[in-house]
Phi, psi and omega in degrees: 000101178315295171294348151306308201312295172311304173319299161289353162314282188326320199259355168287268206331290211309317202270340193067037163240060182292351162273359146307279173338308165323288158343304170283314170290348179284337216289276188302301193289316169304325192277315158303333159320322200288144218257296186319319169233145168214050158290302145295337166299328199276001180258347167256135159253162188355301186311308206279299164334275169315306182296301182323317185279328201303310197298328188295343170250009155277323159314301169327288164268008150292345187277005203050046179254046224294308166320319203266003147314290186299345176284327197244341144312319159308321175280357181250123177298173181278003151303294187299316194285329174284346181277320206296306204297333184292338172279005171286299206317311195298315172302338178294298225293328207253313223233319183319311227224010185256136168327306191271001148314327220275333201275357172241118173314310163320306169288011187266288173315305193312314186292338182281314174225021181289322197284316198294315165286292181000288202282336167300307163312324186281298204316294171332305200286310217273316180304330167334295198290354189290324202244019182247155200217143321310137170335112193317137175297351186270340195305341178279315193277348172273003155297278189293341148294344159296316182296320162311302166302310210310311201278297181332280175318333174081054151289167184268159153319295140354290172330267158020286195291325201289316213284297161331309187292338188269356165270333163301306192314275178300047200200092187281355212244347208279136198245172177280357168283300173309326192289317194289320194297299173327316201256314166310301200309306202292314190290316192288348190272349169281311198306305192298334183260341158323291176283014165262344212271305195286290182311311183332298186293320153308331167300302151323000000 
């Protein structure tokens, strides 16, 4: 029963014994694996699924366990890595920030560390994209979904740029191919808040 399952999870959290938890959701995502039986697999849904990996890689780095992060990034295309990540985002913004957070141990996590793996997890996914040829179809949307974070968290611009330069900067594989998709996404996402900039102000 999935949703039991889930329930003790929430209350390891909740009790402050996440590394037990941690533990248990490692549990529960092997035991969807096993190729031998799919008994269980076929009794979660998605929903149950998606939450088990989220919470298992915000648990992870809350322990600074950041290798078996980049271990369970690798095992996902960089498709499923832009929903994980896009689903961090949501749990701060949806679930993070909410009154009735302080009663669930799970929304505990979220609120503390959903934004921090987000961006630690995004960074992983685009330096990925940097070095696979031909460019992957996603590197404009996981560009731009960093820089969305970068600004959700409330880095300055300046932050931004740096962080960028430092993934190019270290990123020896990186082709003029990767520079050019890159460097176009990042100019329309200037162009587009220019012109959102711009109506605001005409309006006004």
């Amino acid at each position: 029963m999935p949703t039991l399952l889930t329930i003790r999870l929430d209350r390891l959290c909740d009790d402050k014994c996440r590394d037990i938890a941690l533990r248990l959701v490692a549990v529960y995502r092997k035991c969807l694996q096993d190729t031998s039986d799919s008994r269980f697999l076929d009794s979660c849904a998605v929903s149950f699924q998606e939450q088990w990996l989220d919470l298992h890689v915000a648990l992870l780095y809350s322990f600074k366990k950041k290798e078996e992060v980049i271990a369970i990034l690798k095992q996902l295309s960089l498709e499923d890595g832009y929903n994980l990540v896009q689903r961090l985002i949501d749990k701060d913004t949806s679930q993070g920030r909410t009154q009735s957070s302080g009663s669930s141990g799970i929304n505990r996590i979220w609120r503390h560390h959903s934004l921090k793996t987000a961006e630690f997890s995004s960074q992983c996914l685009l330096t990925t994209a940097l070095i696979i040829c031909p460019p992957p179809n996603c590197l404009s949307s996981l560009a731009v979904q960093l820089v969305n974070l970068q600004k959700t968290i409330g880095n300055s611009s300046q932050a931004v740029i740096e962080m960028l330069h430092t993934l190019v900067d270290q990123n020896k594989l990186m082709t003029s191919a990767h520079m050019y998709i890159l460097c176009a996404t990042l100019s329309e996402e200037v162009i587009s808040l220019y012109l959102k900039l711009h109506t605001i102000f005409y309006k006004c």
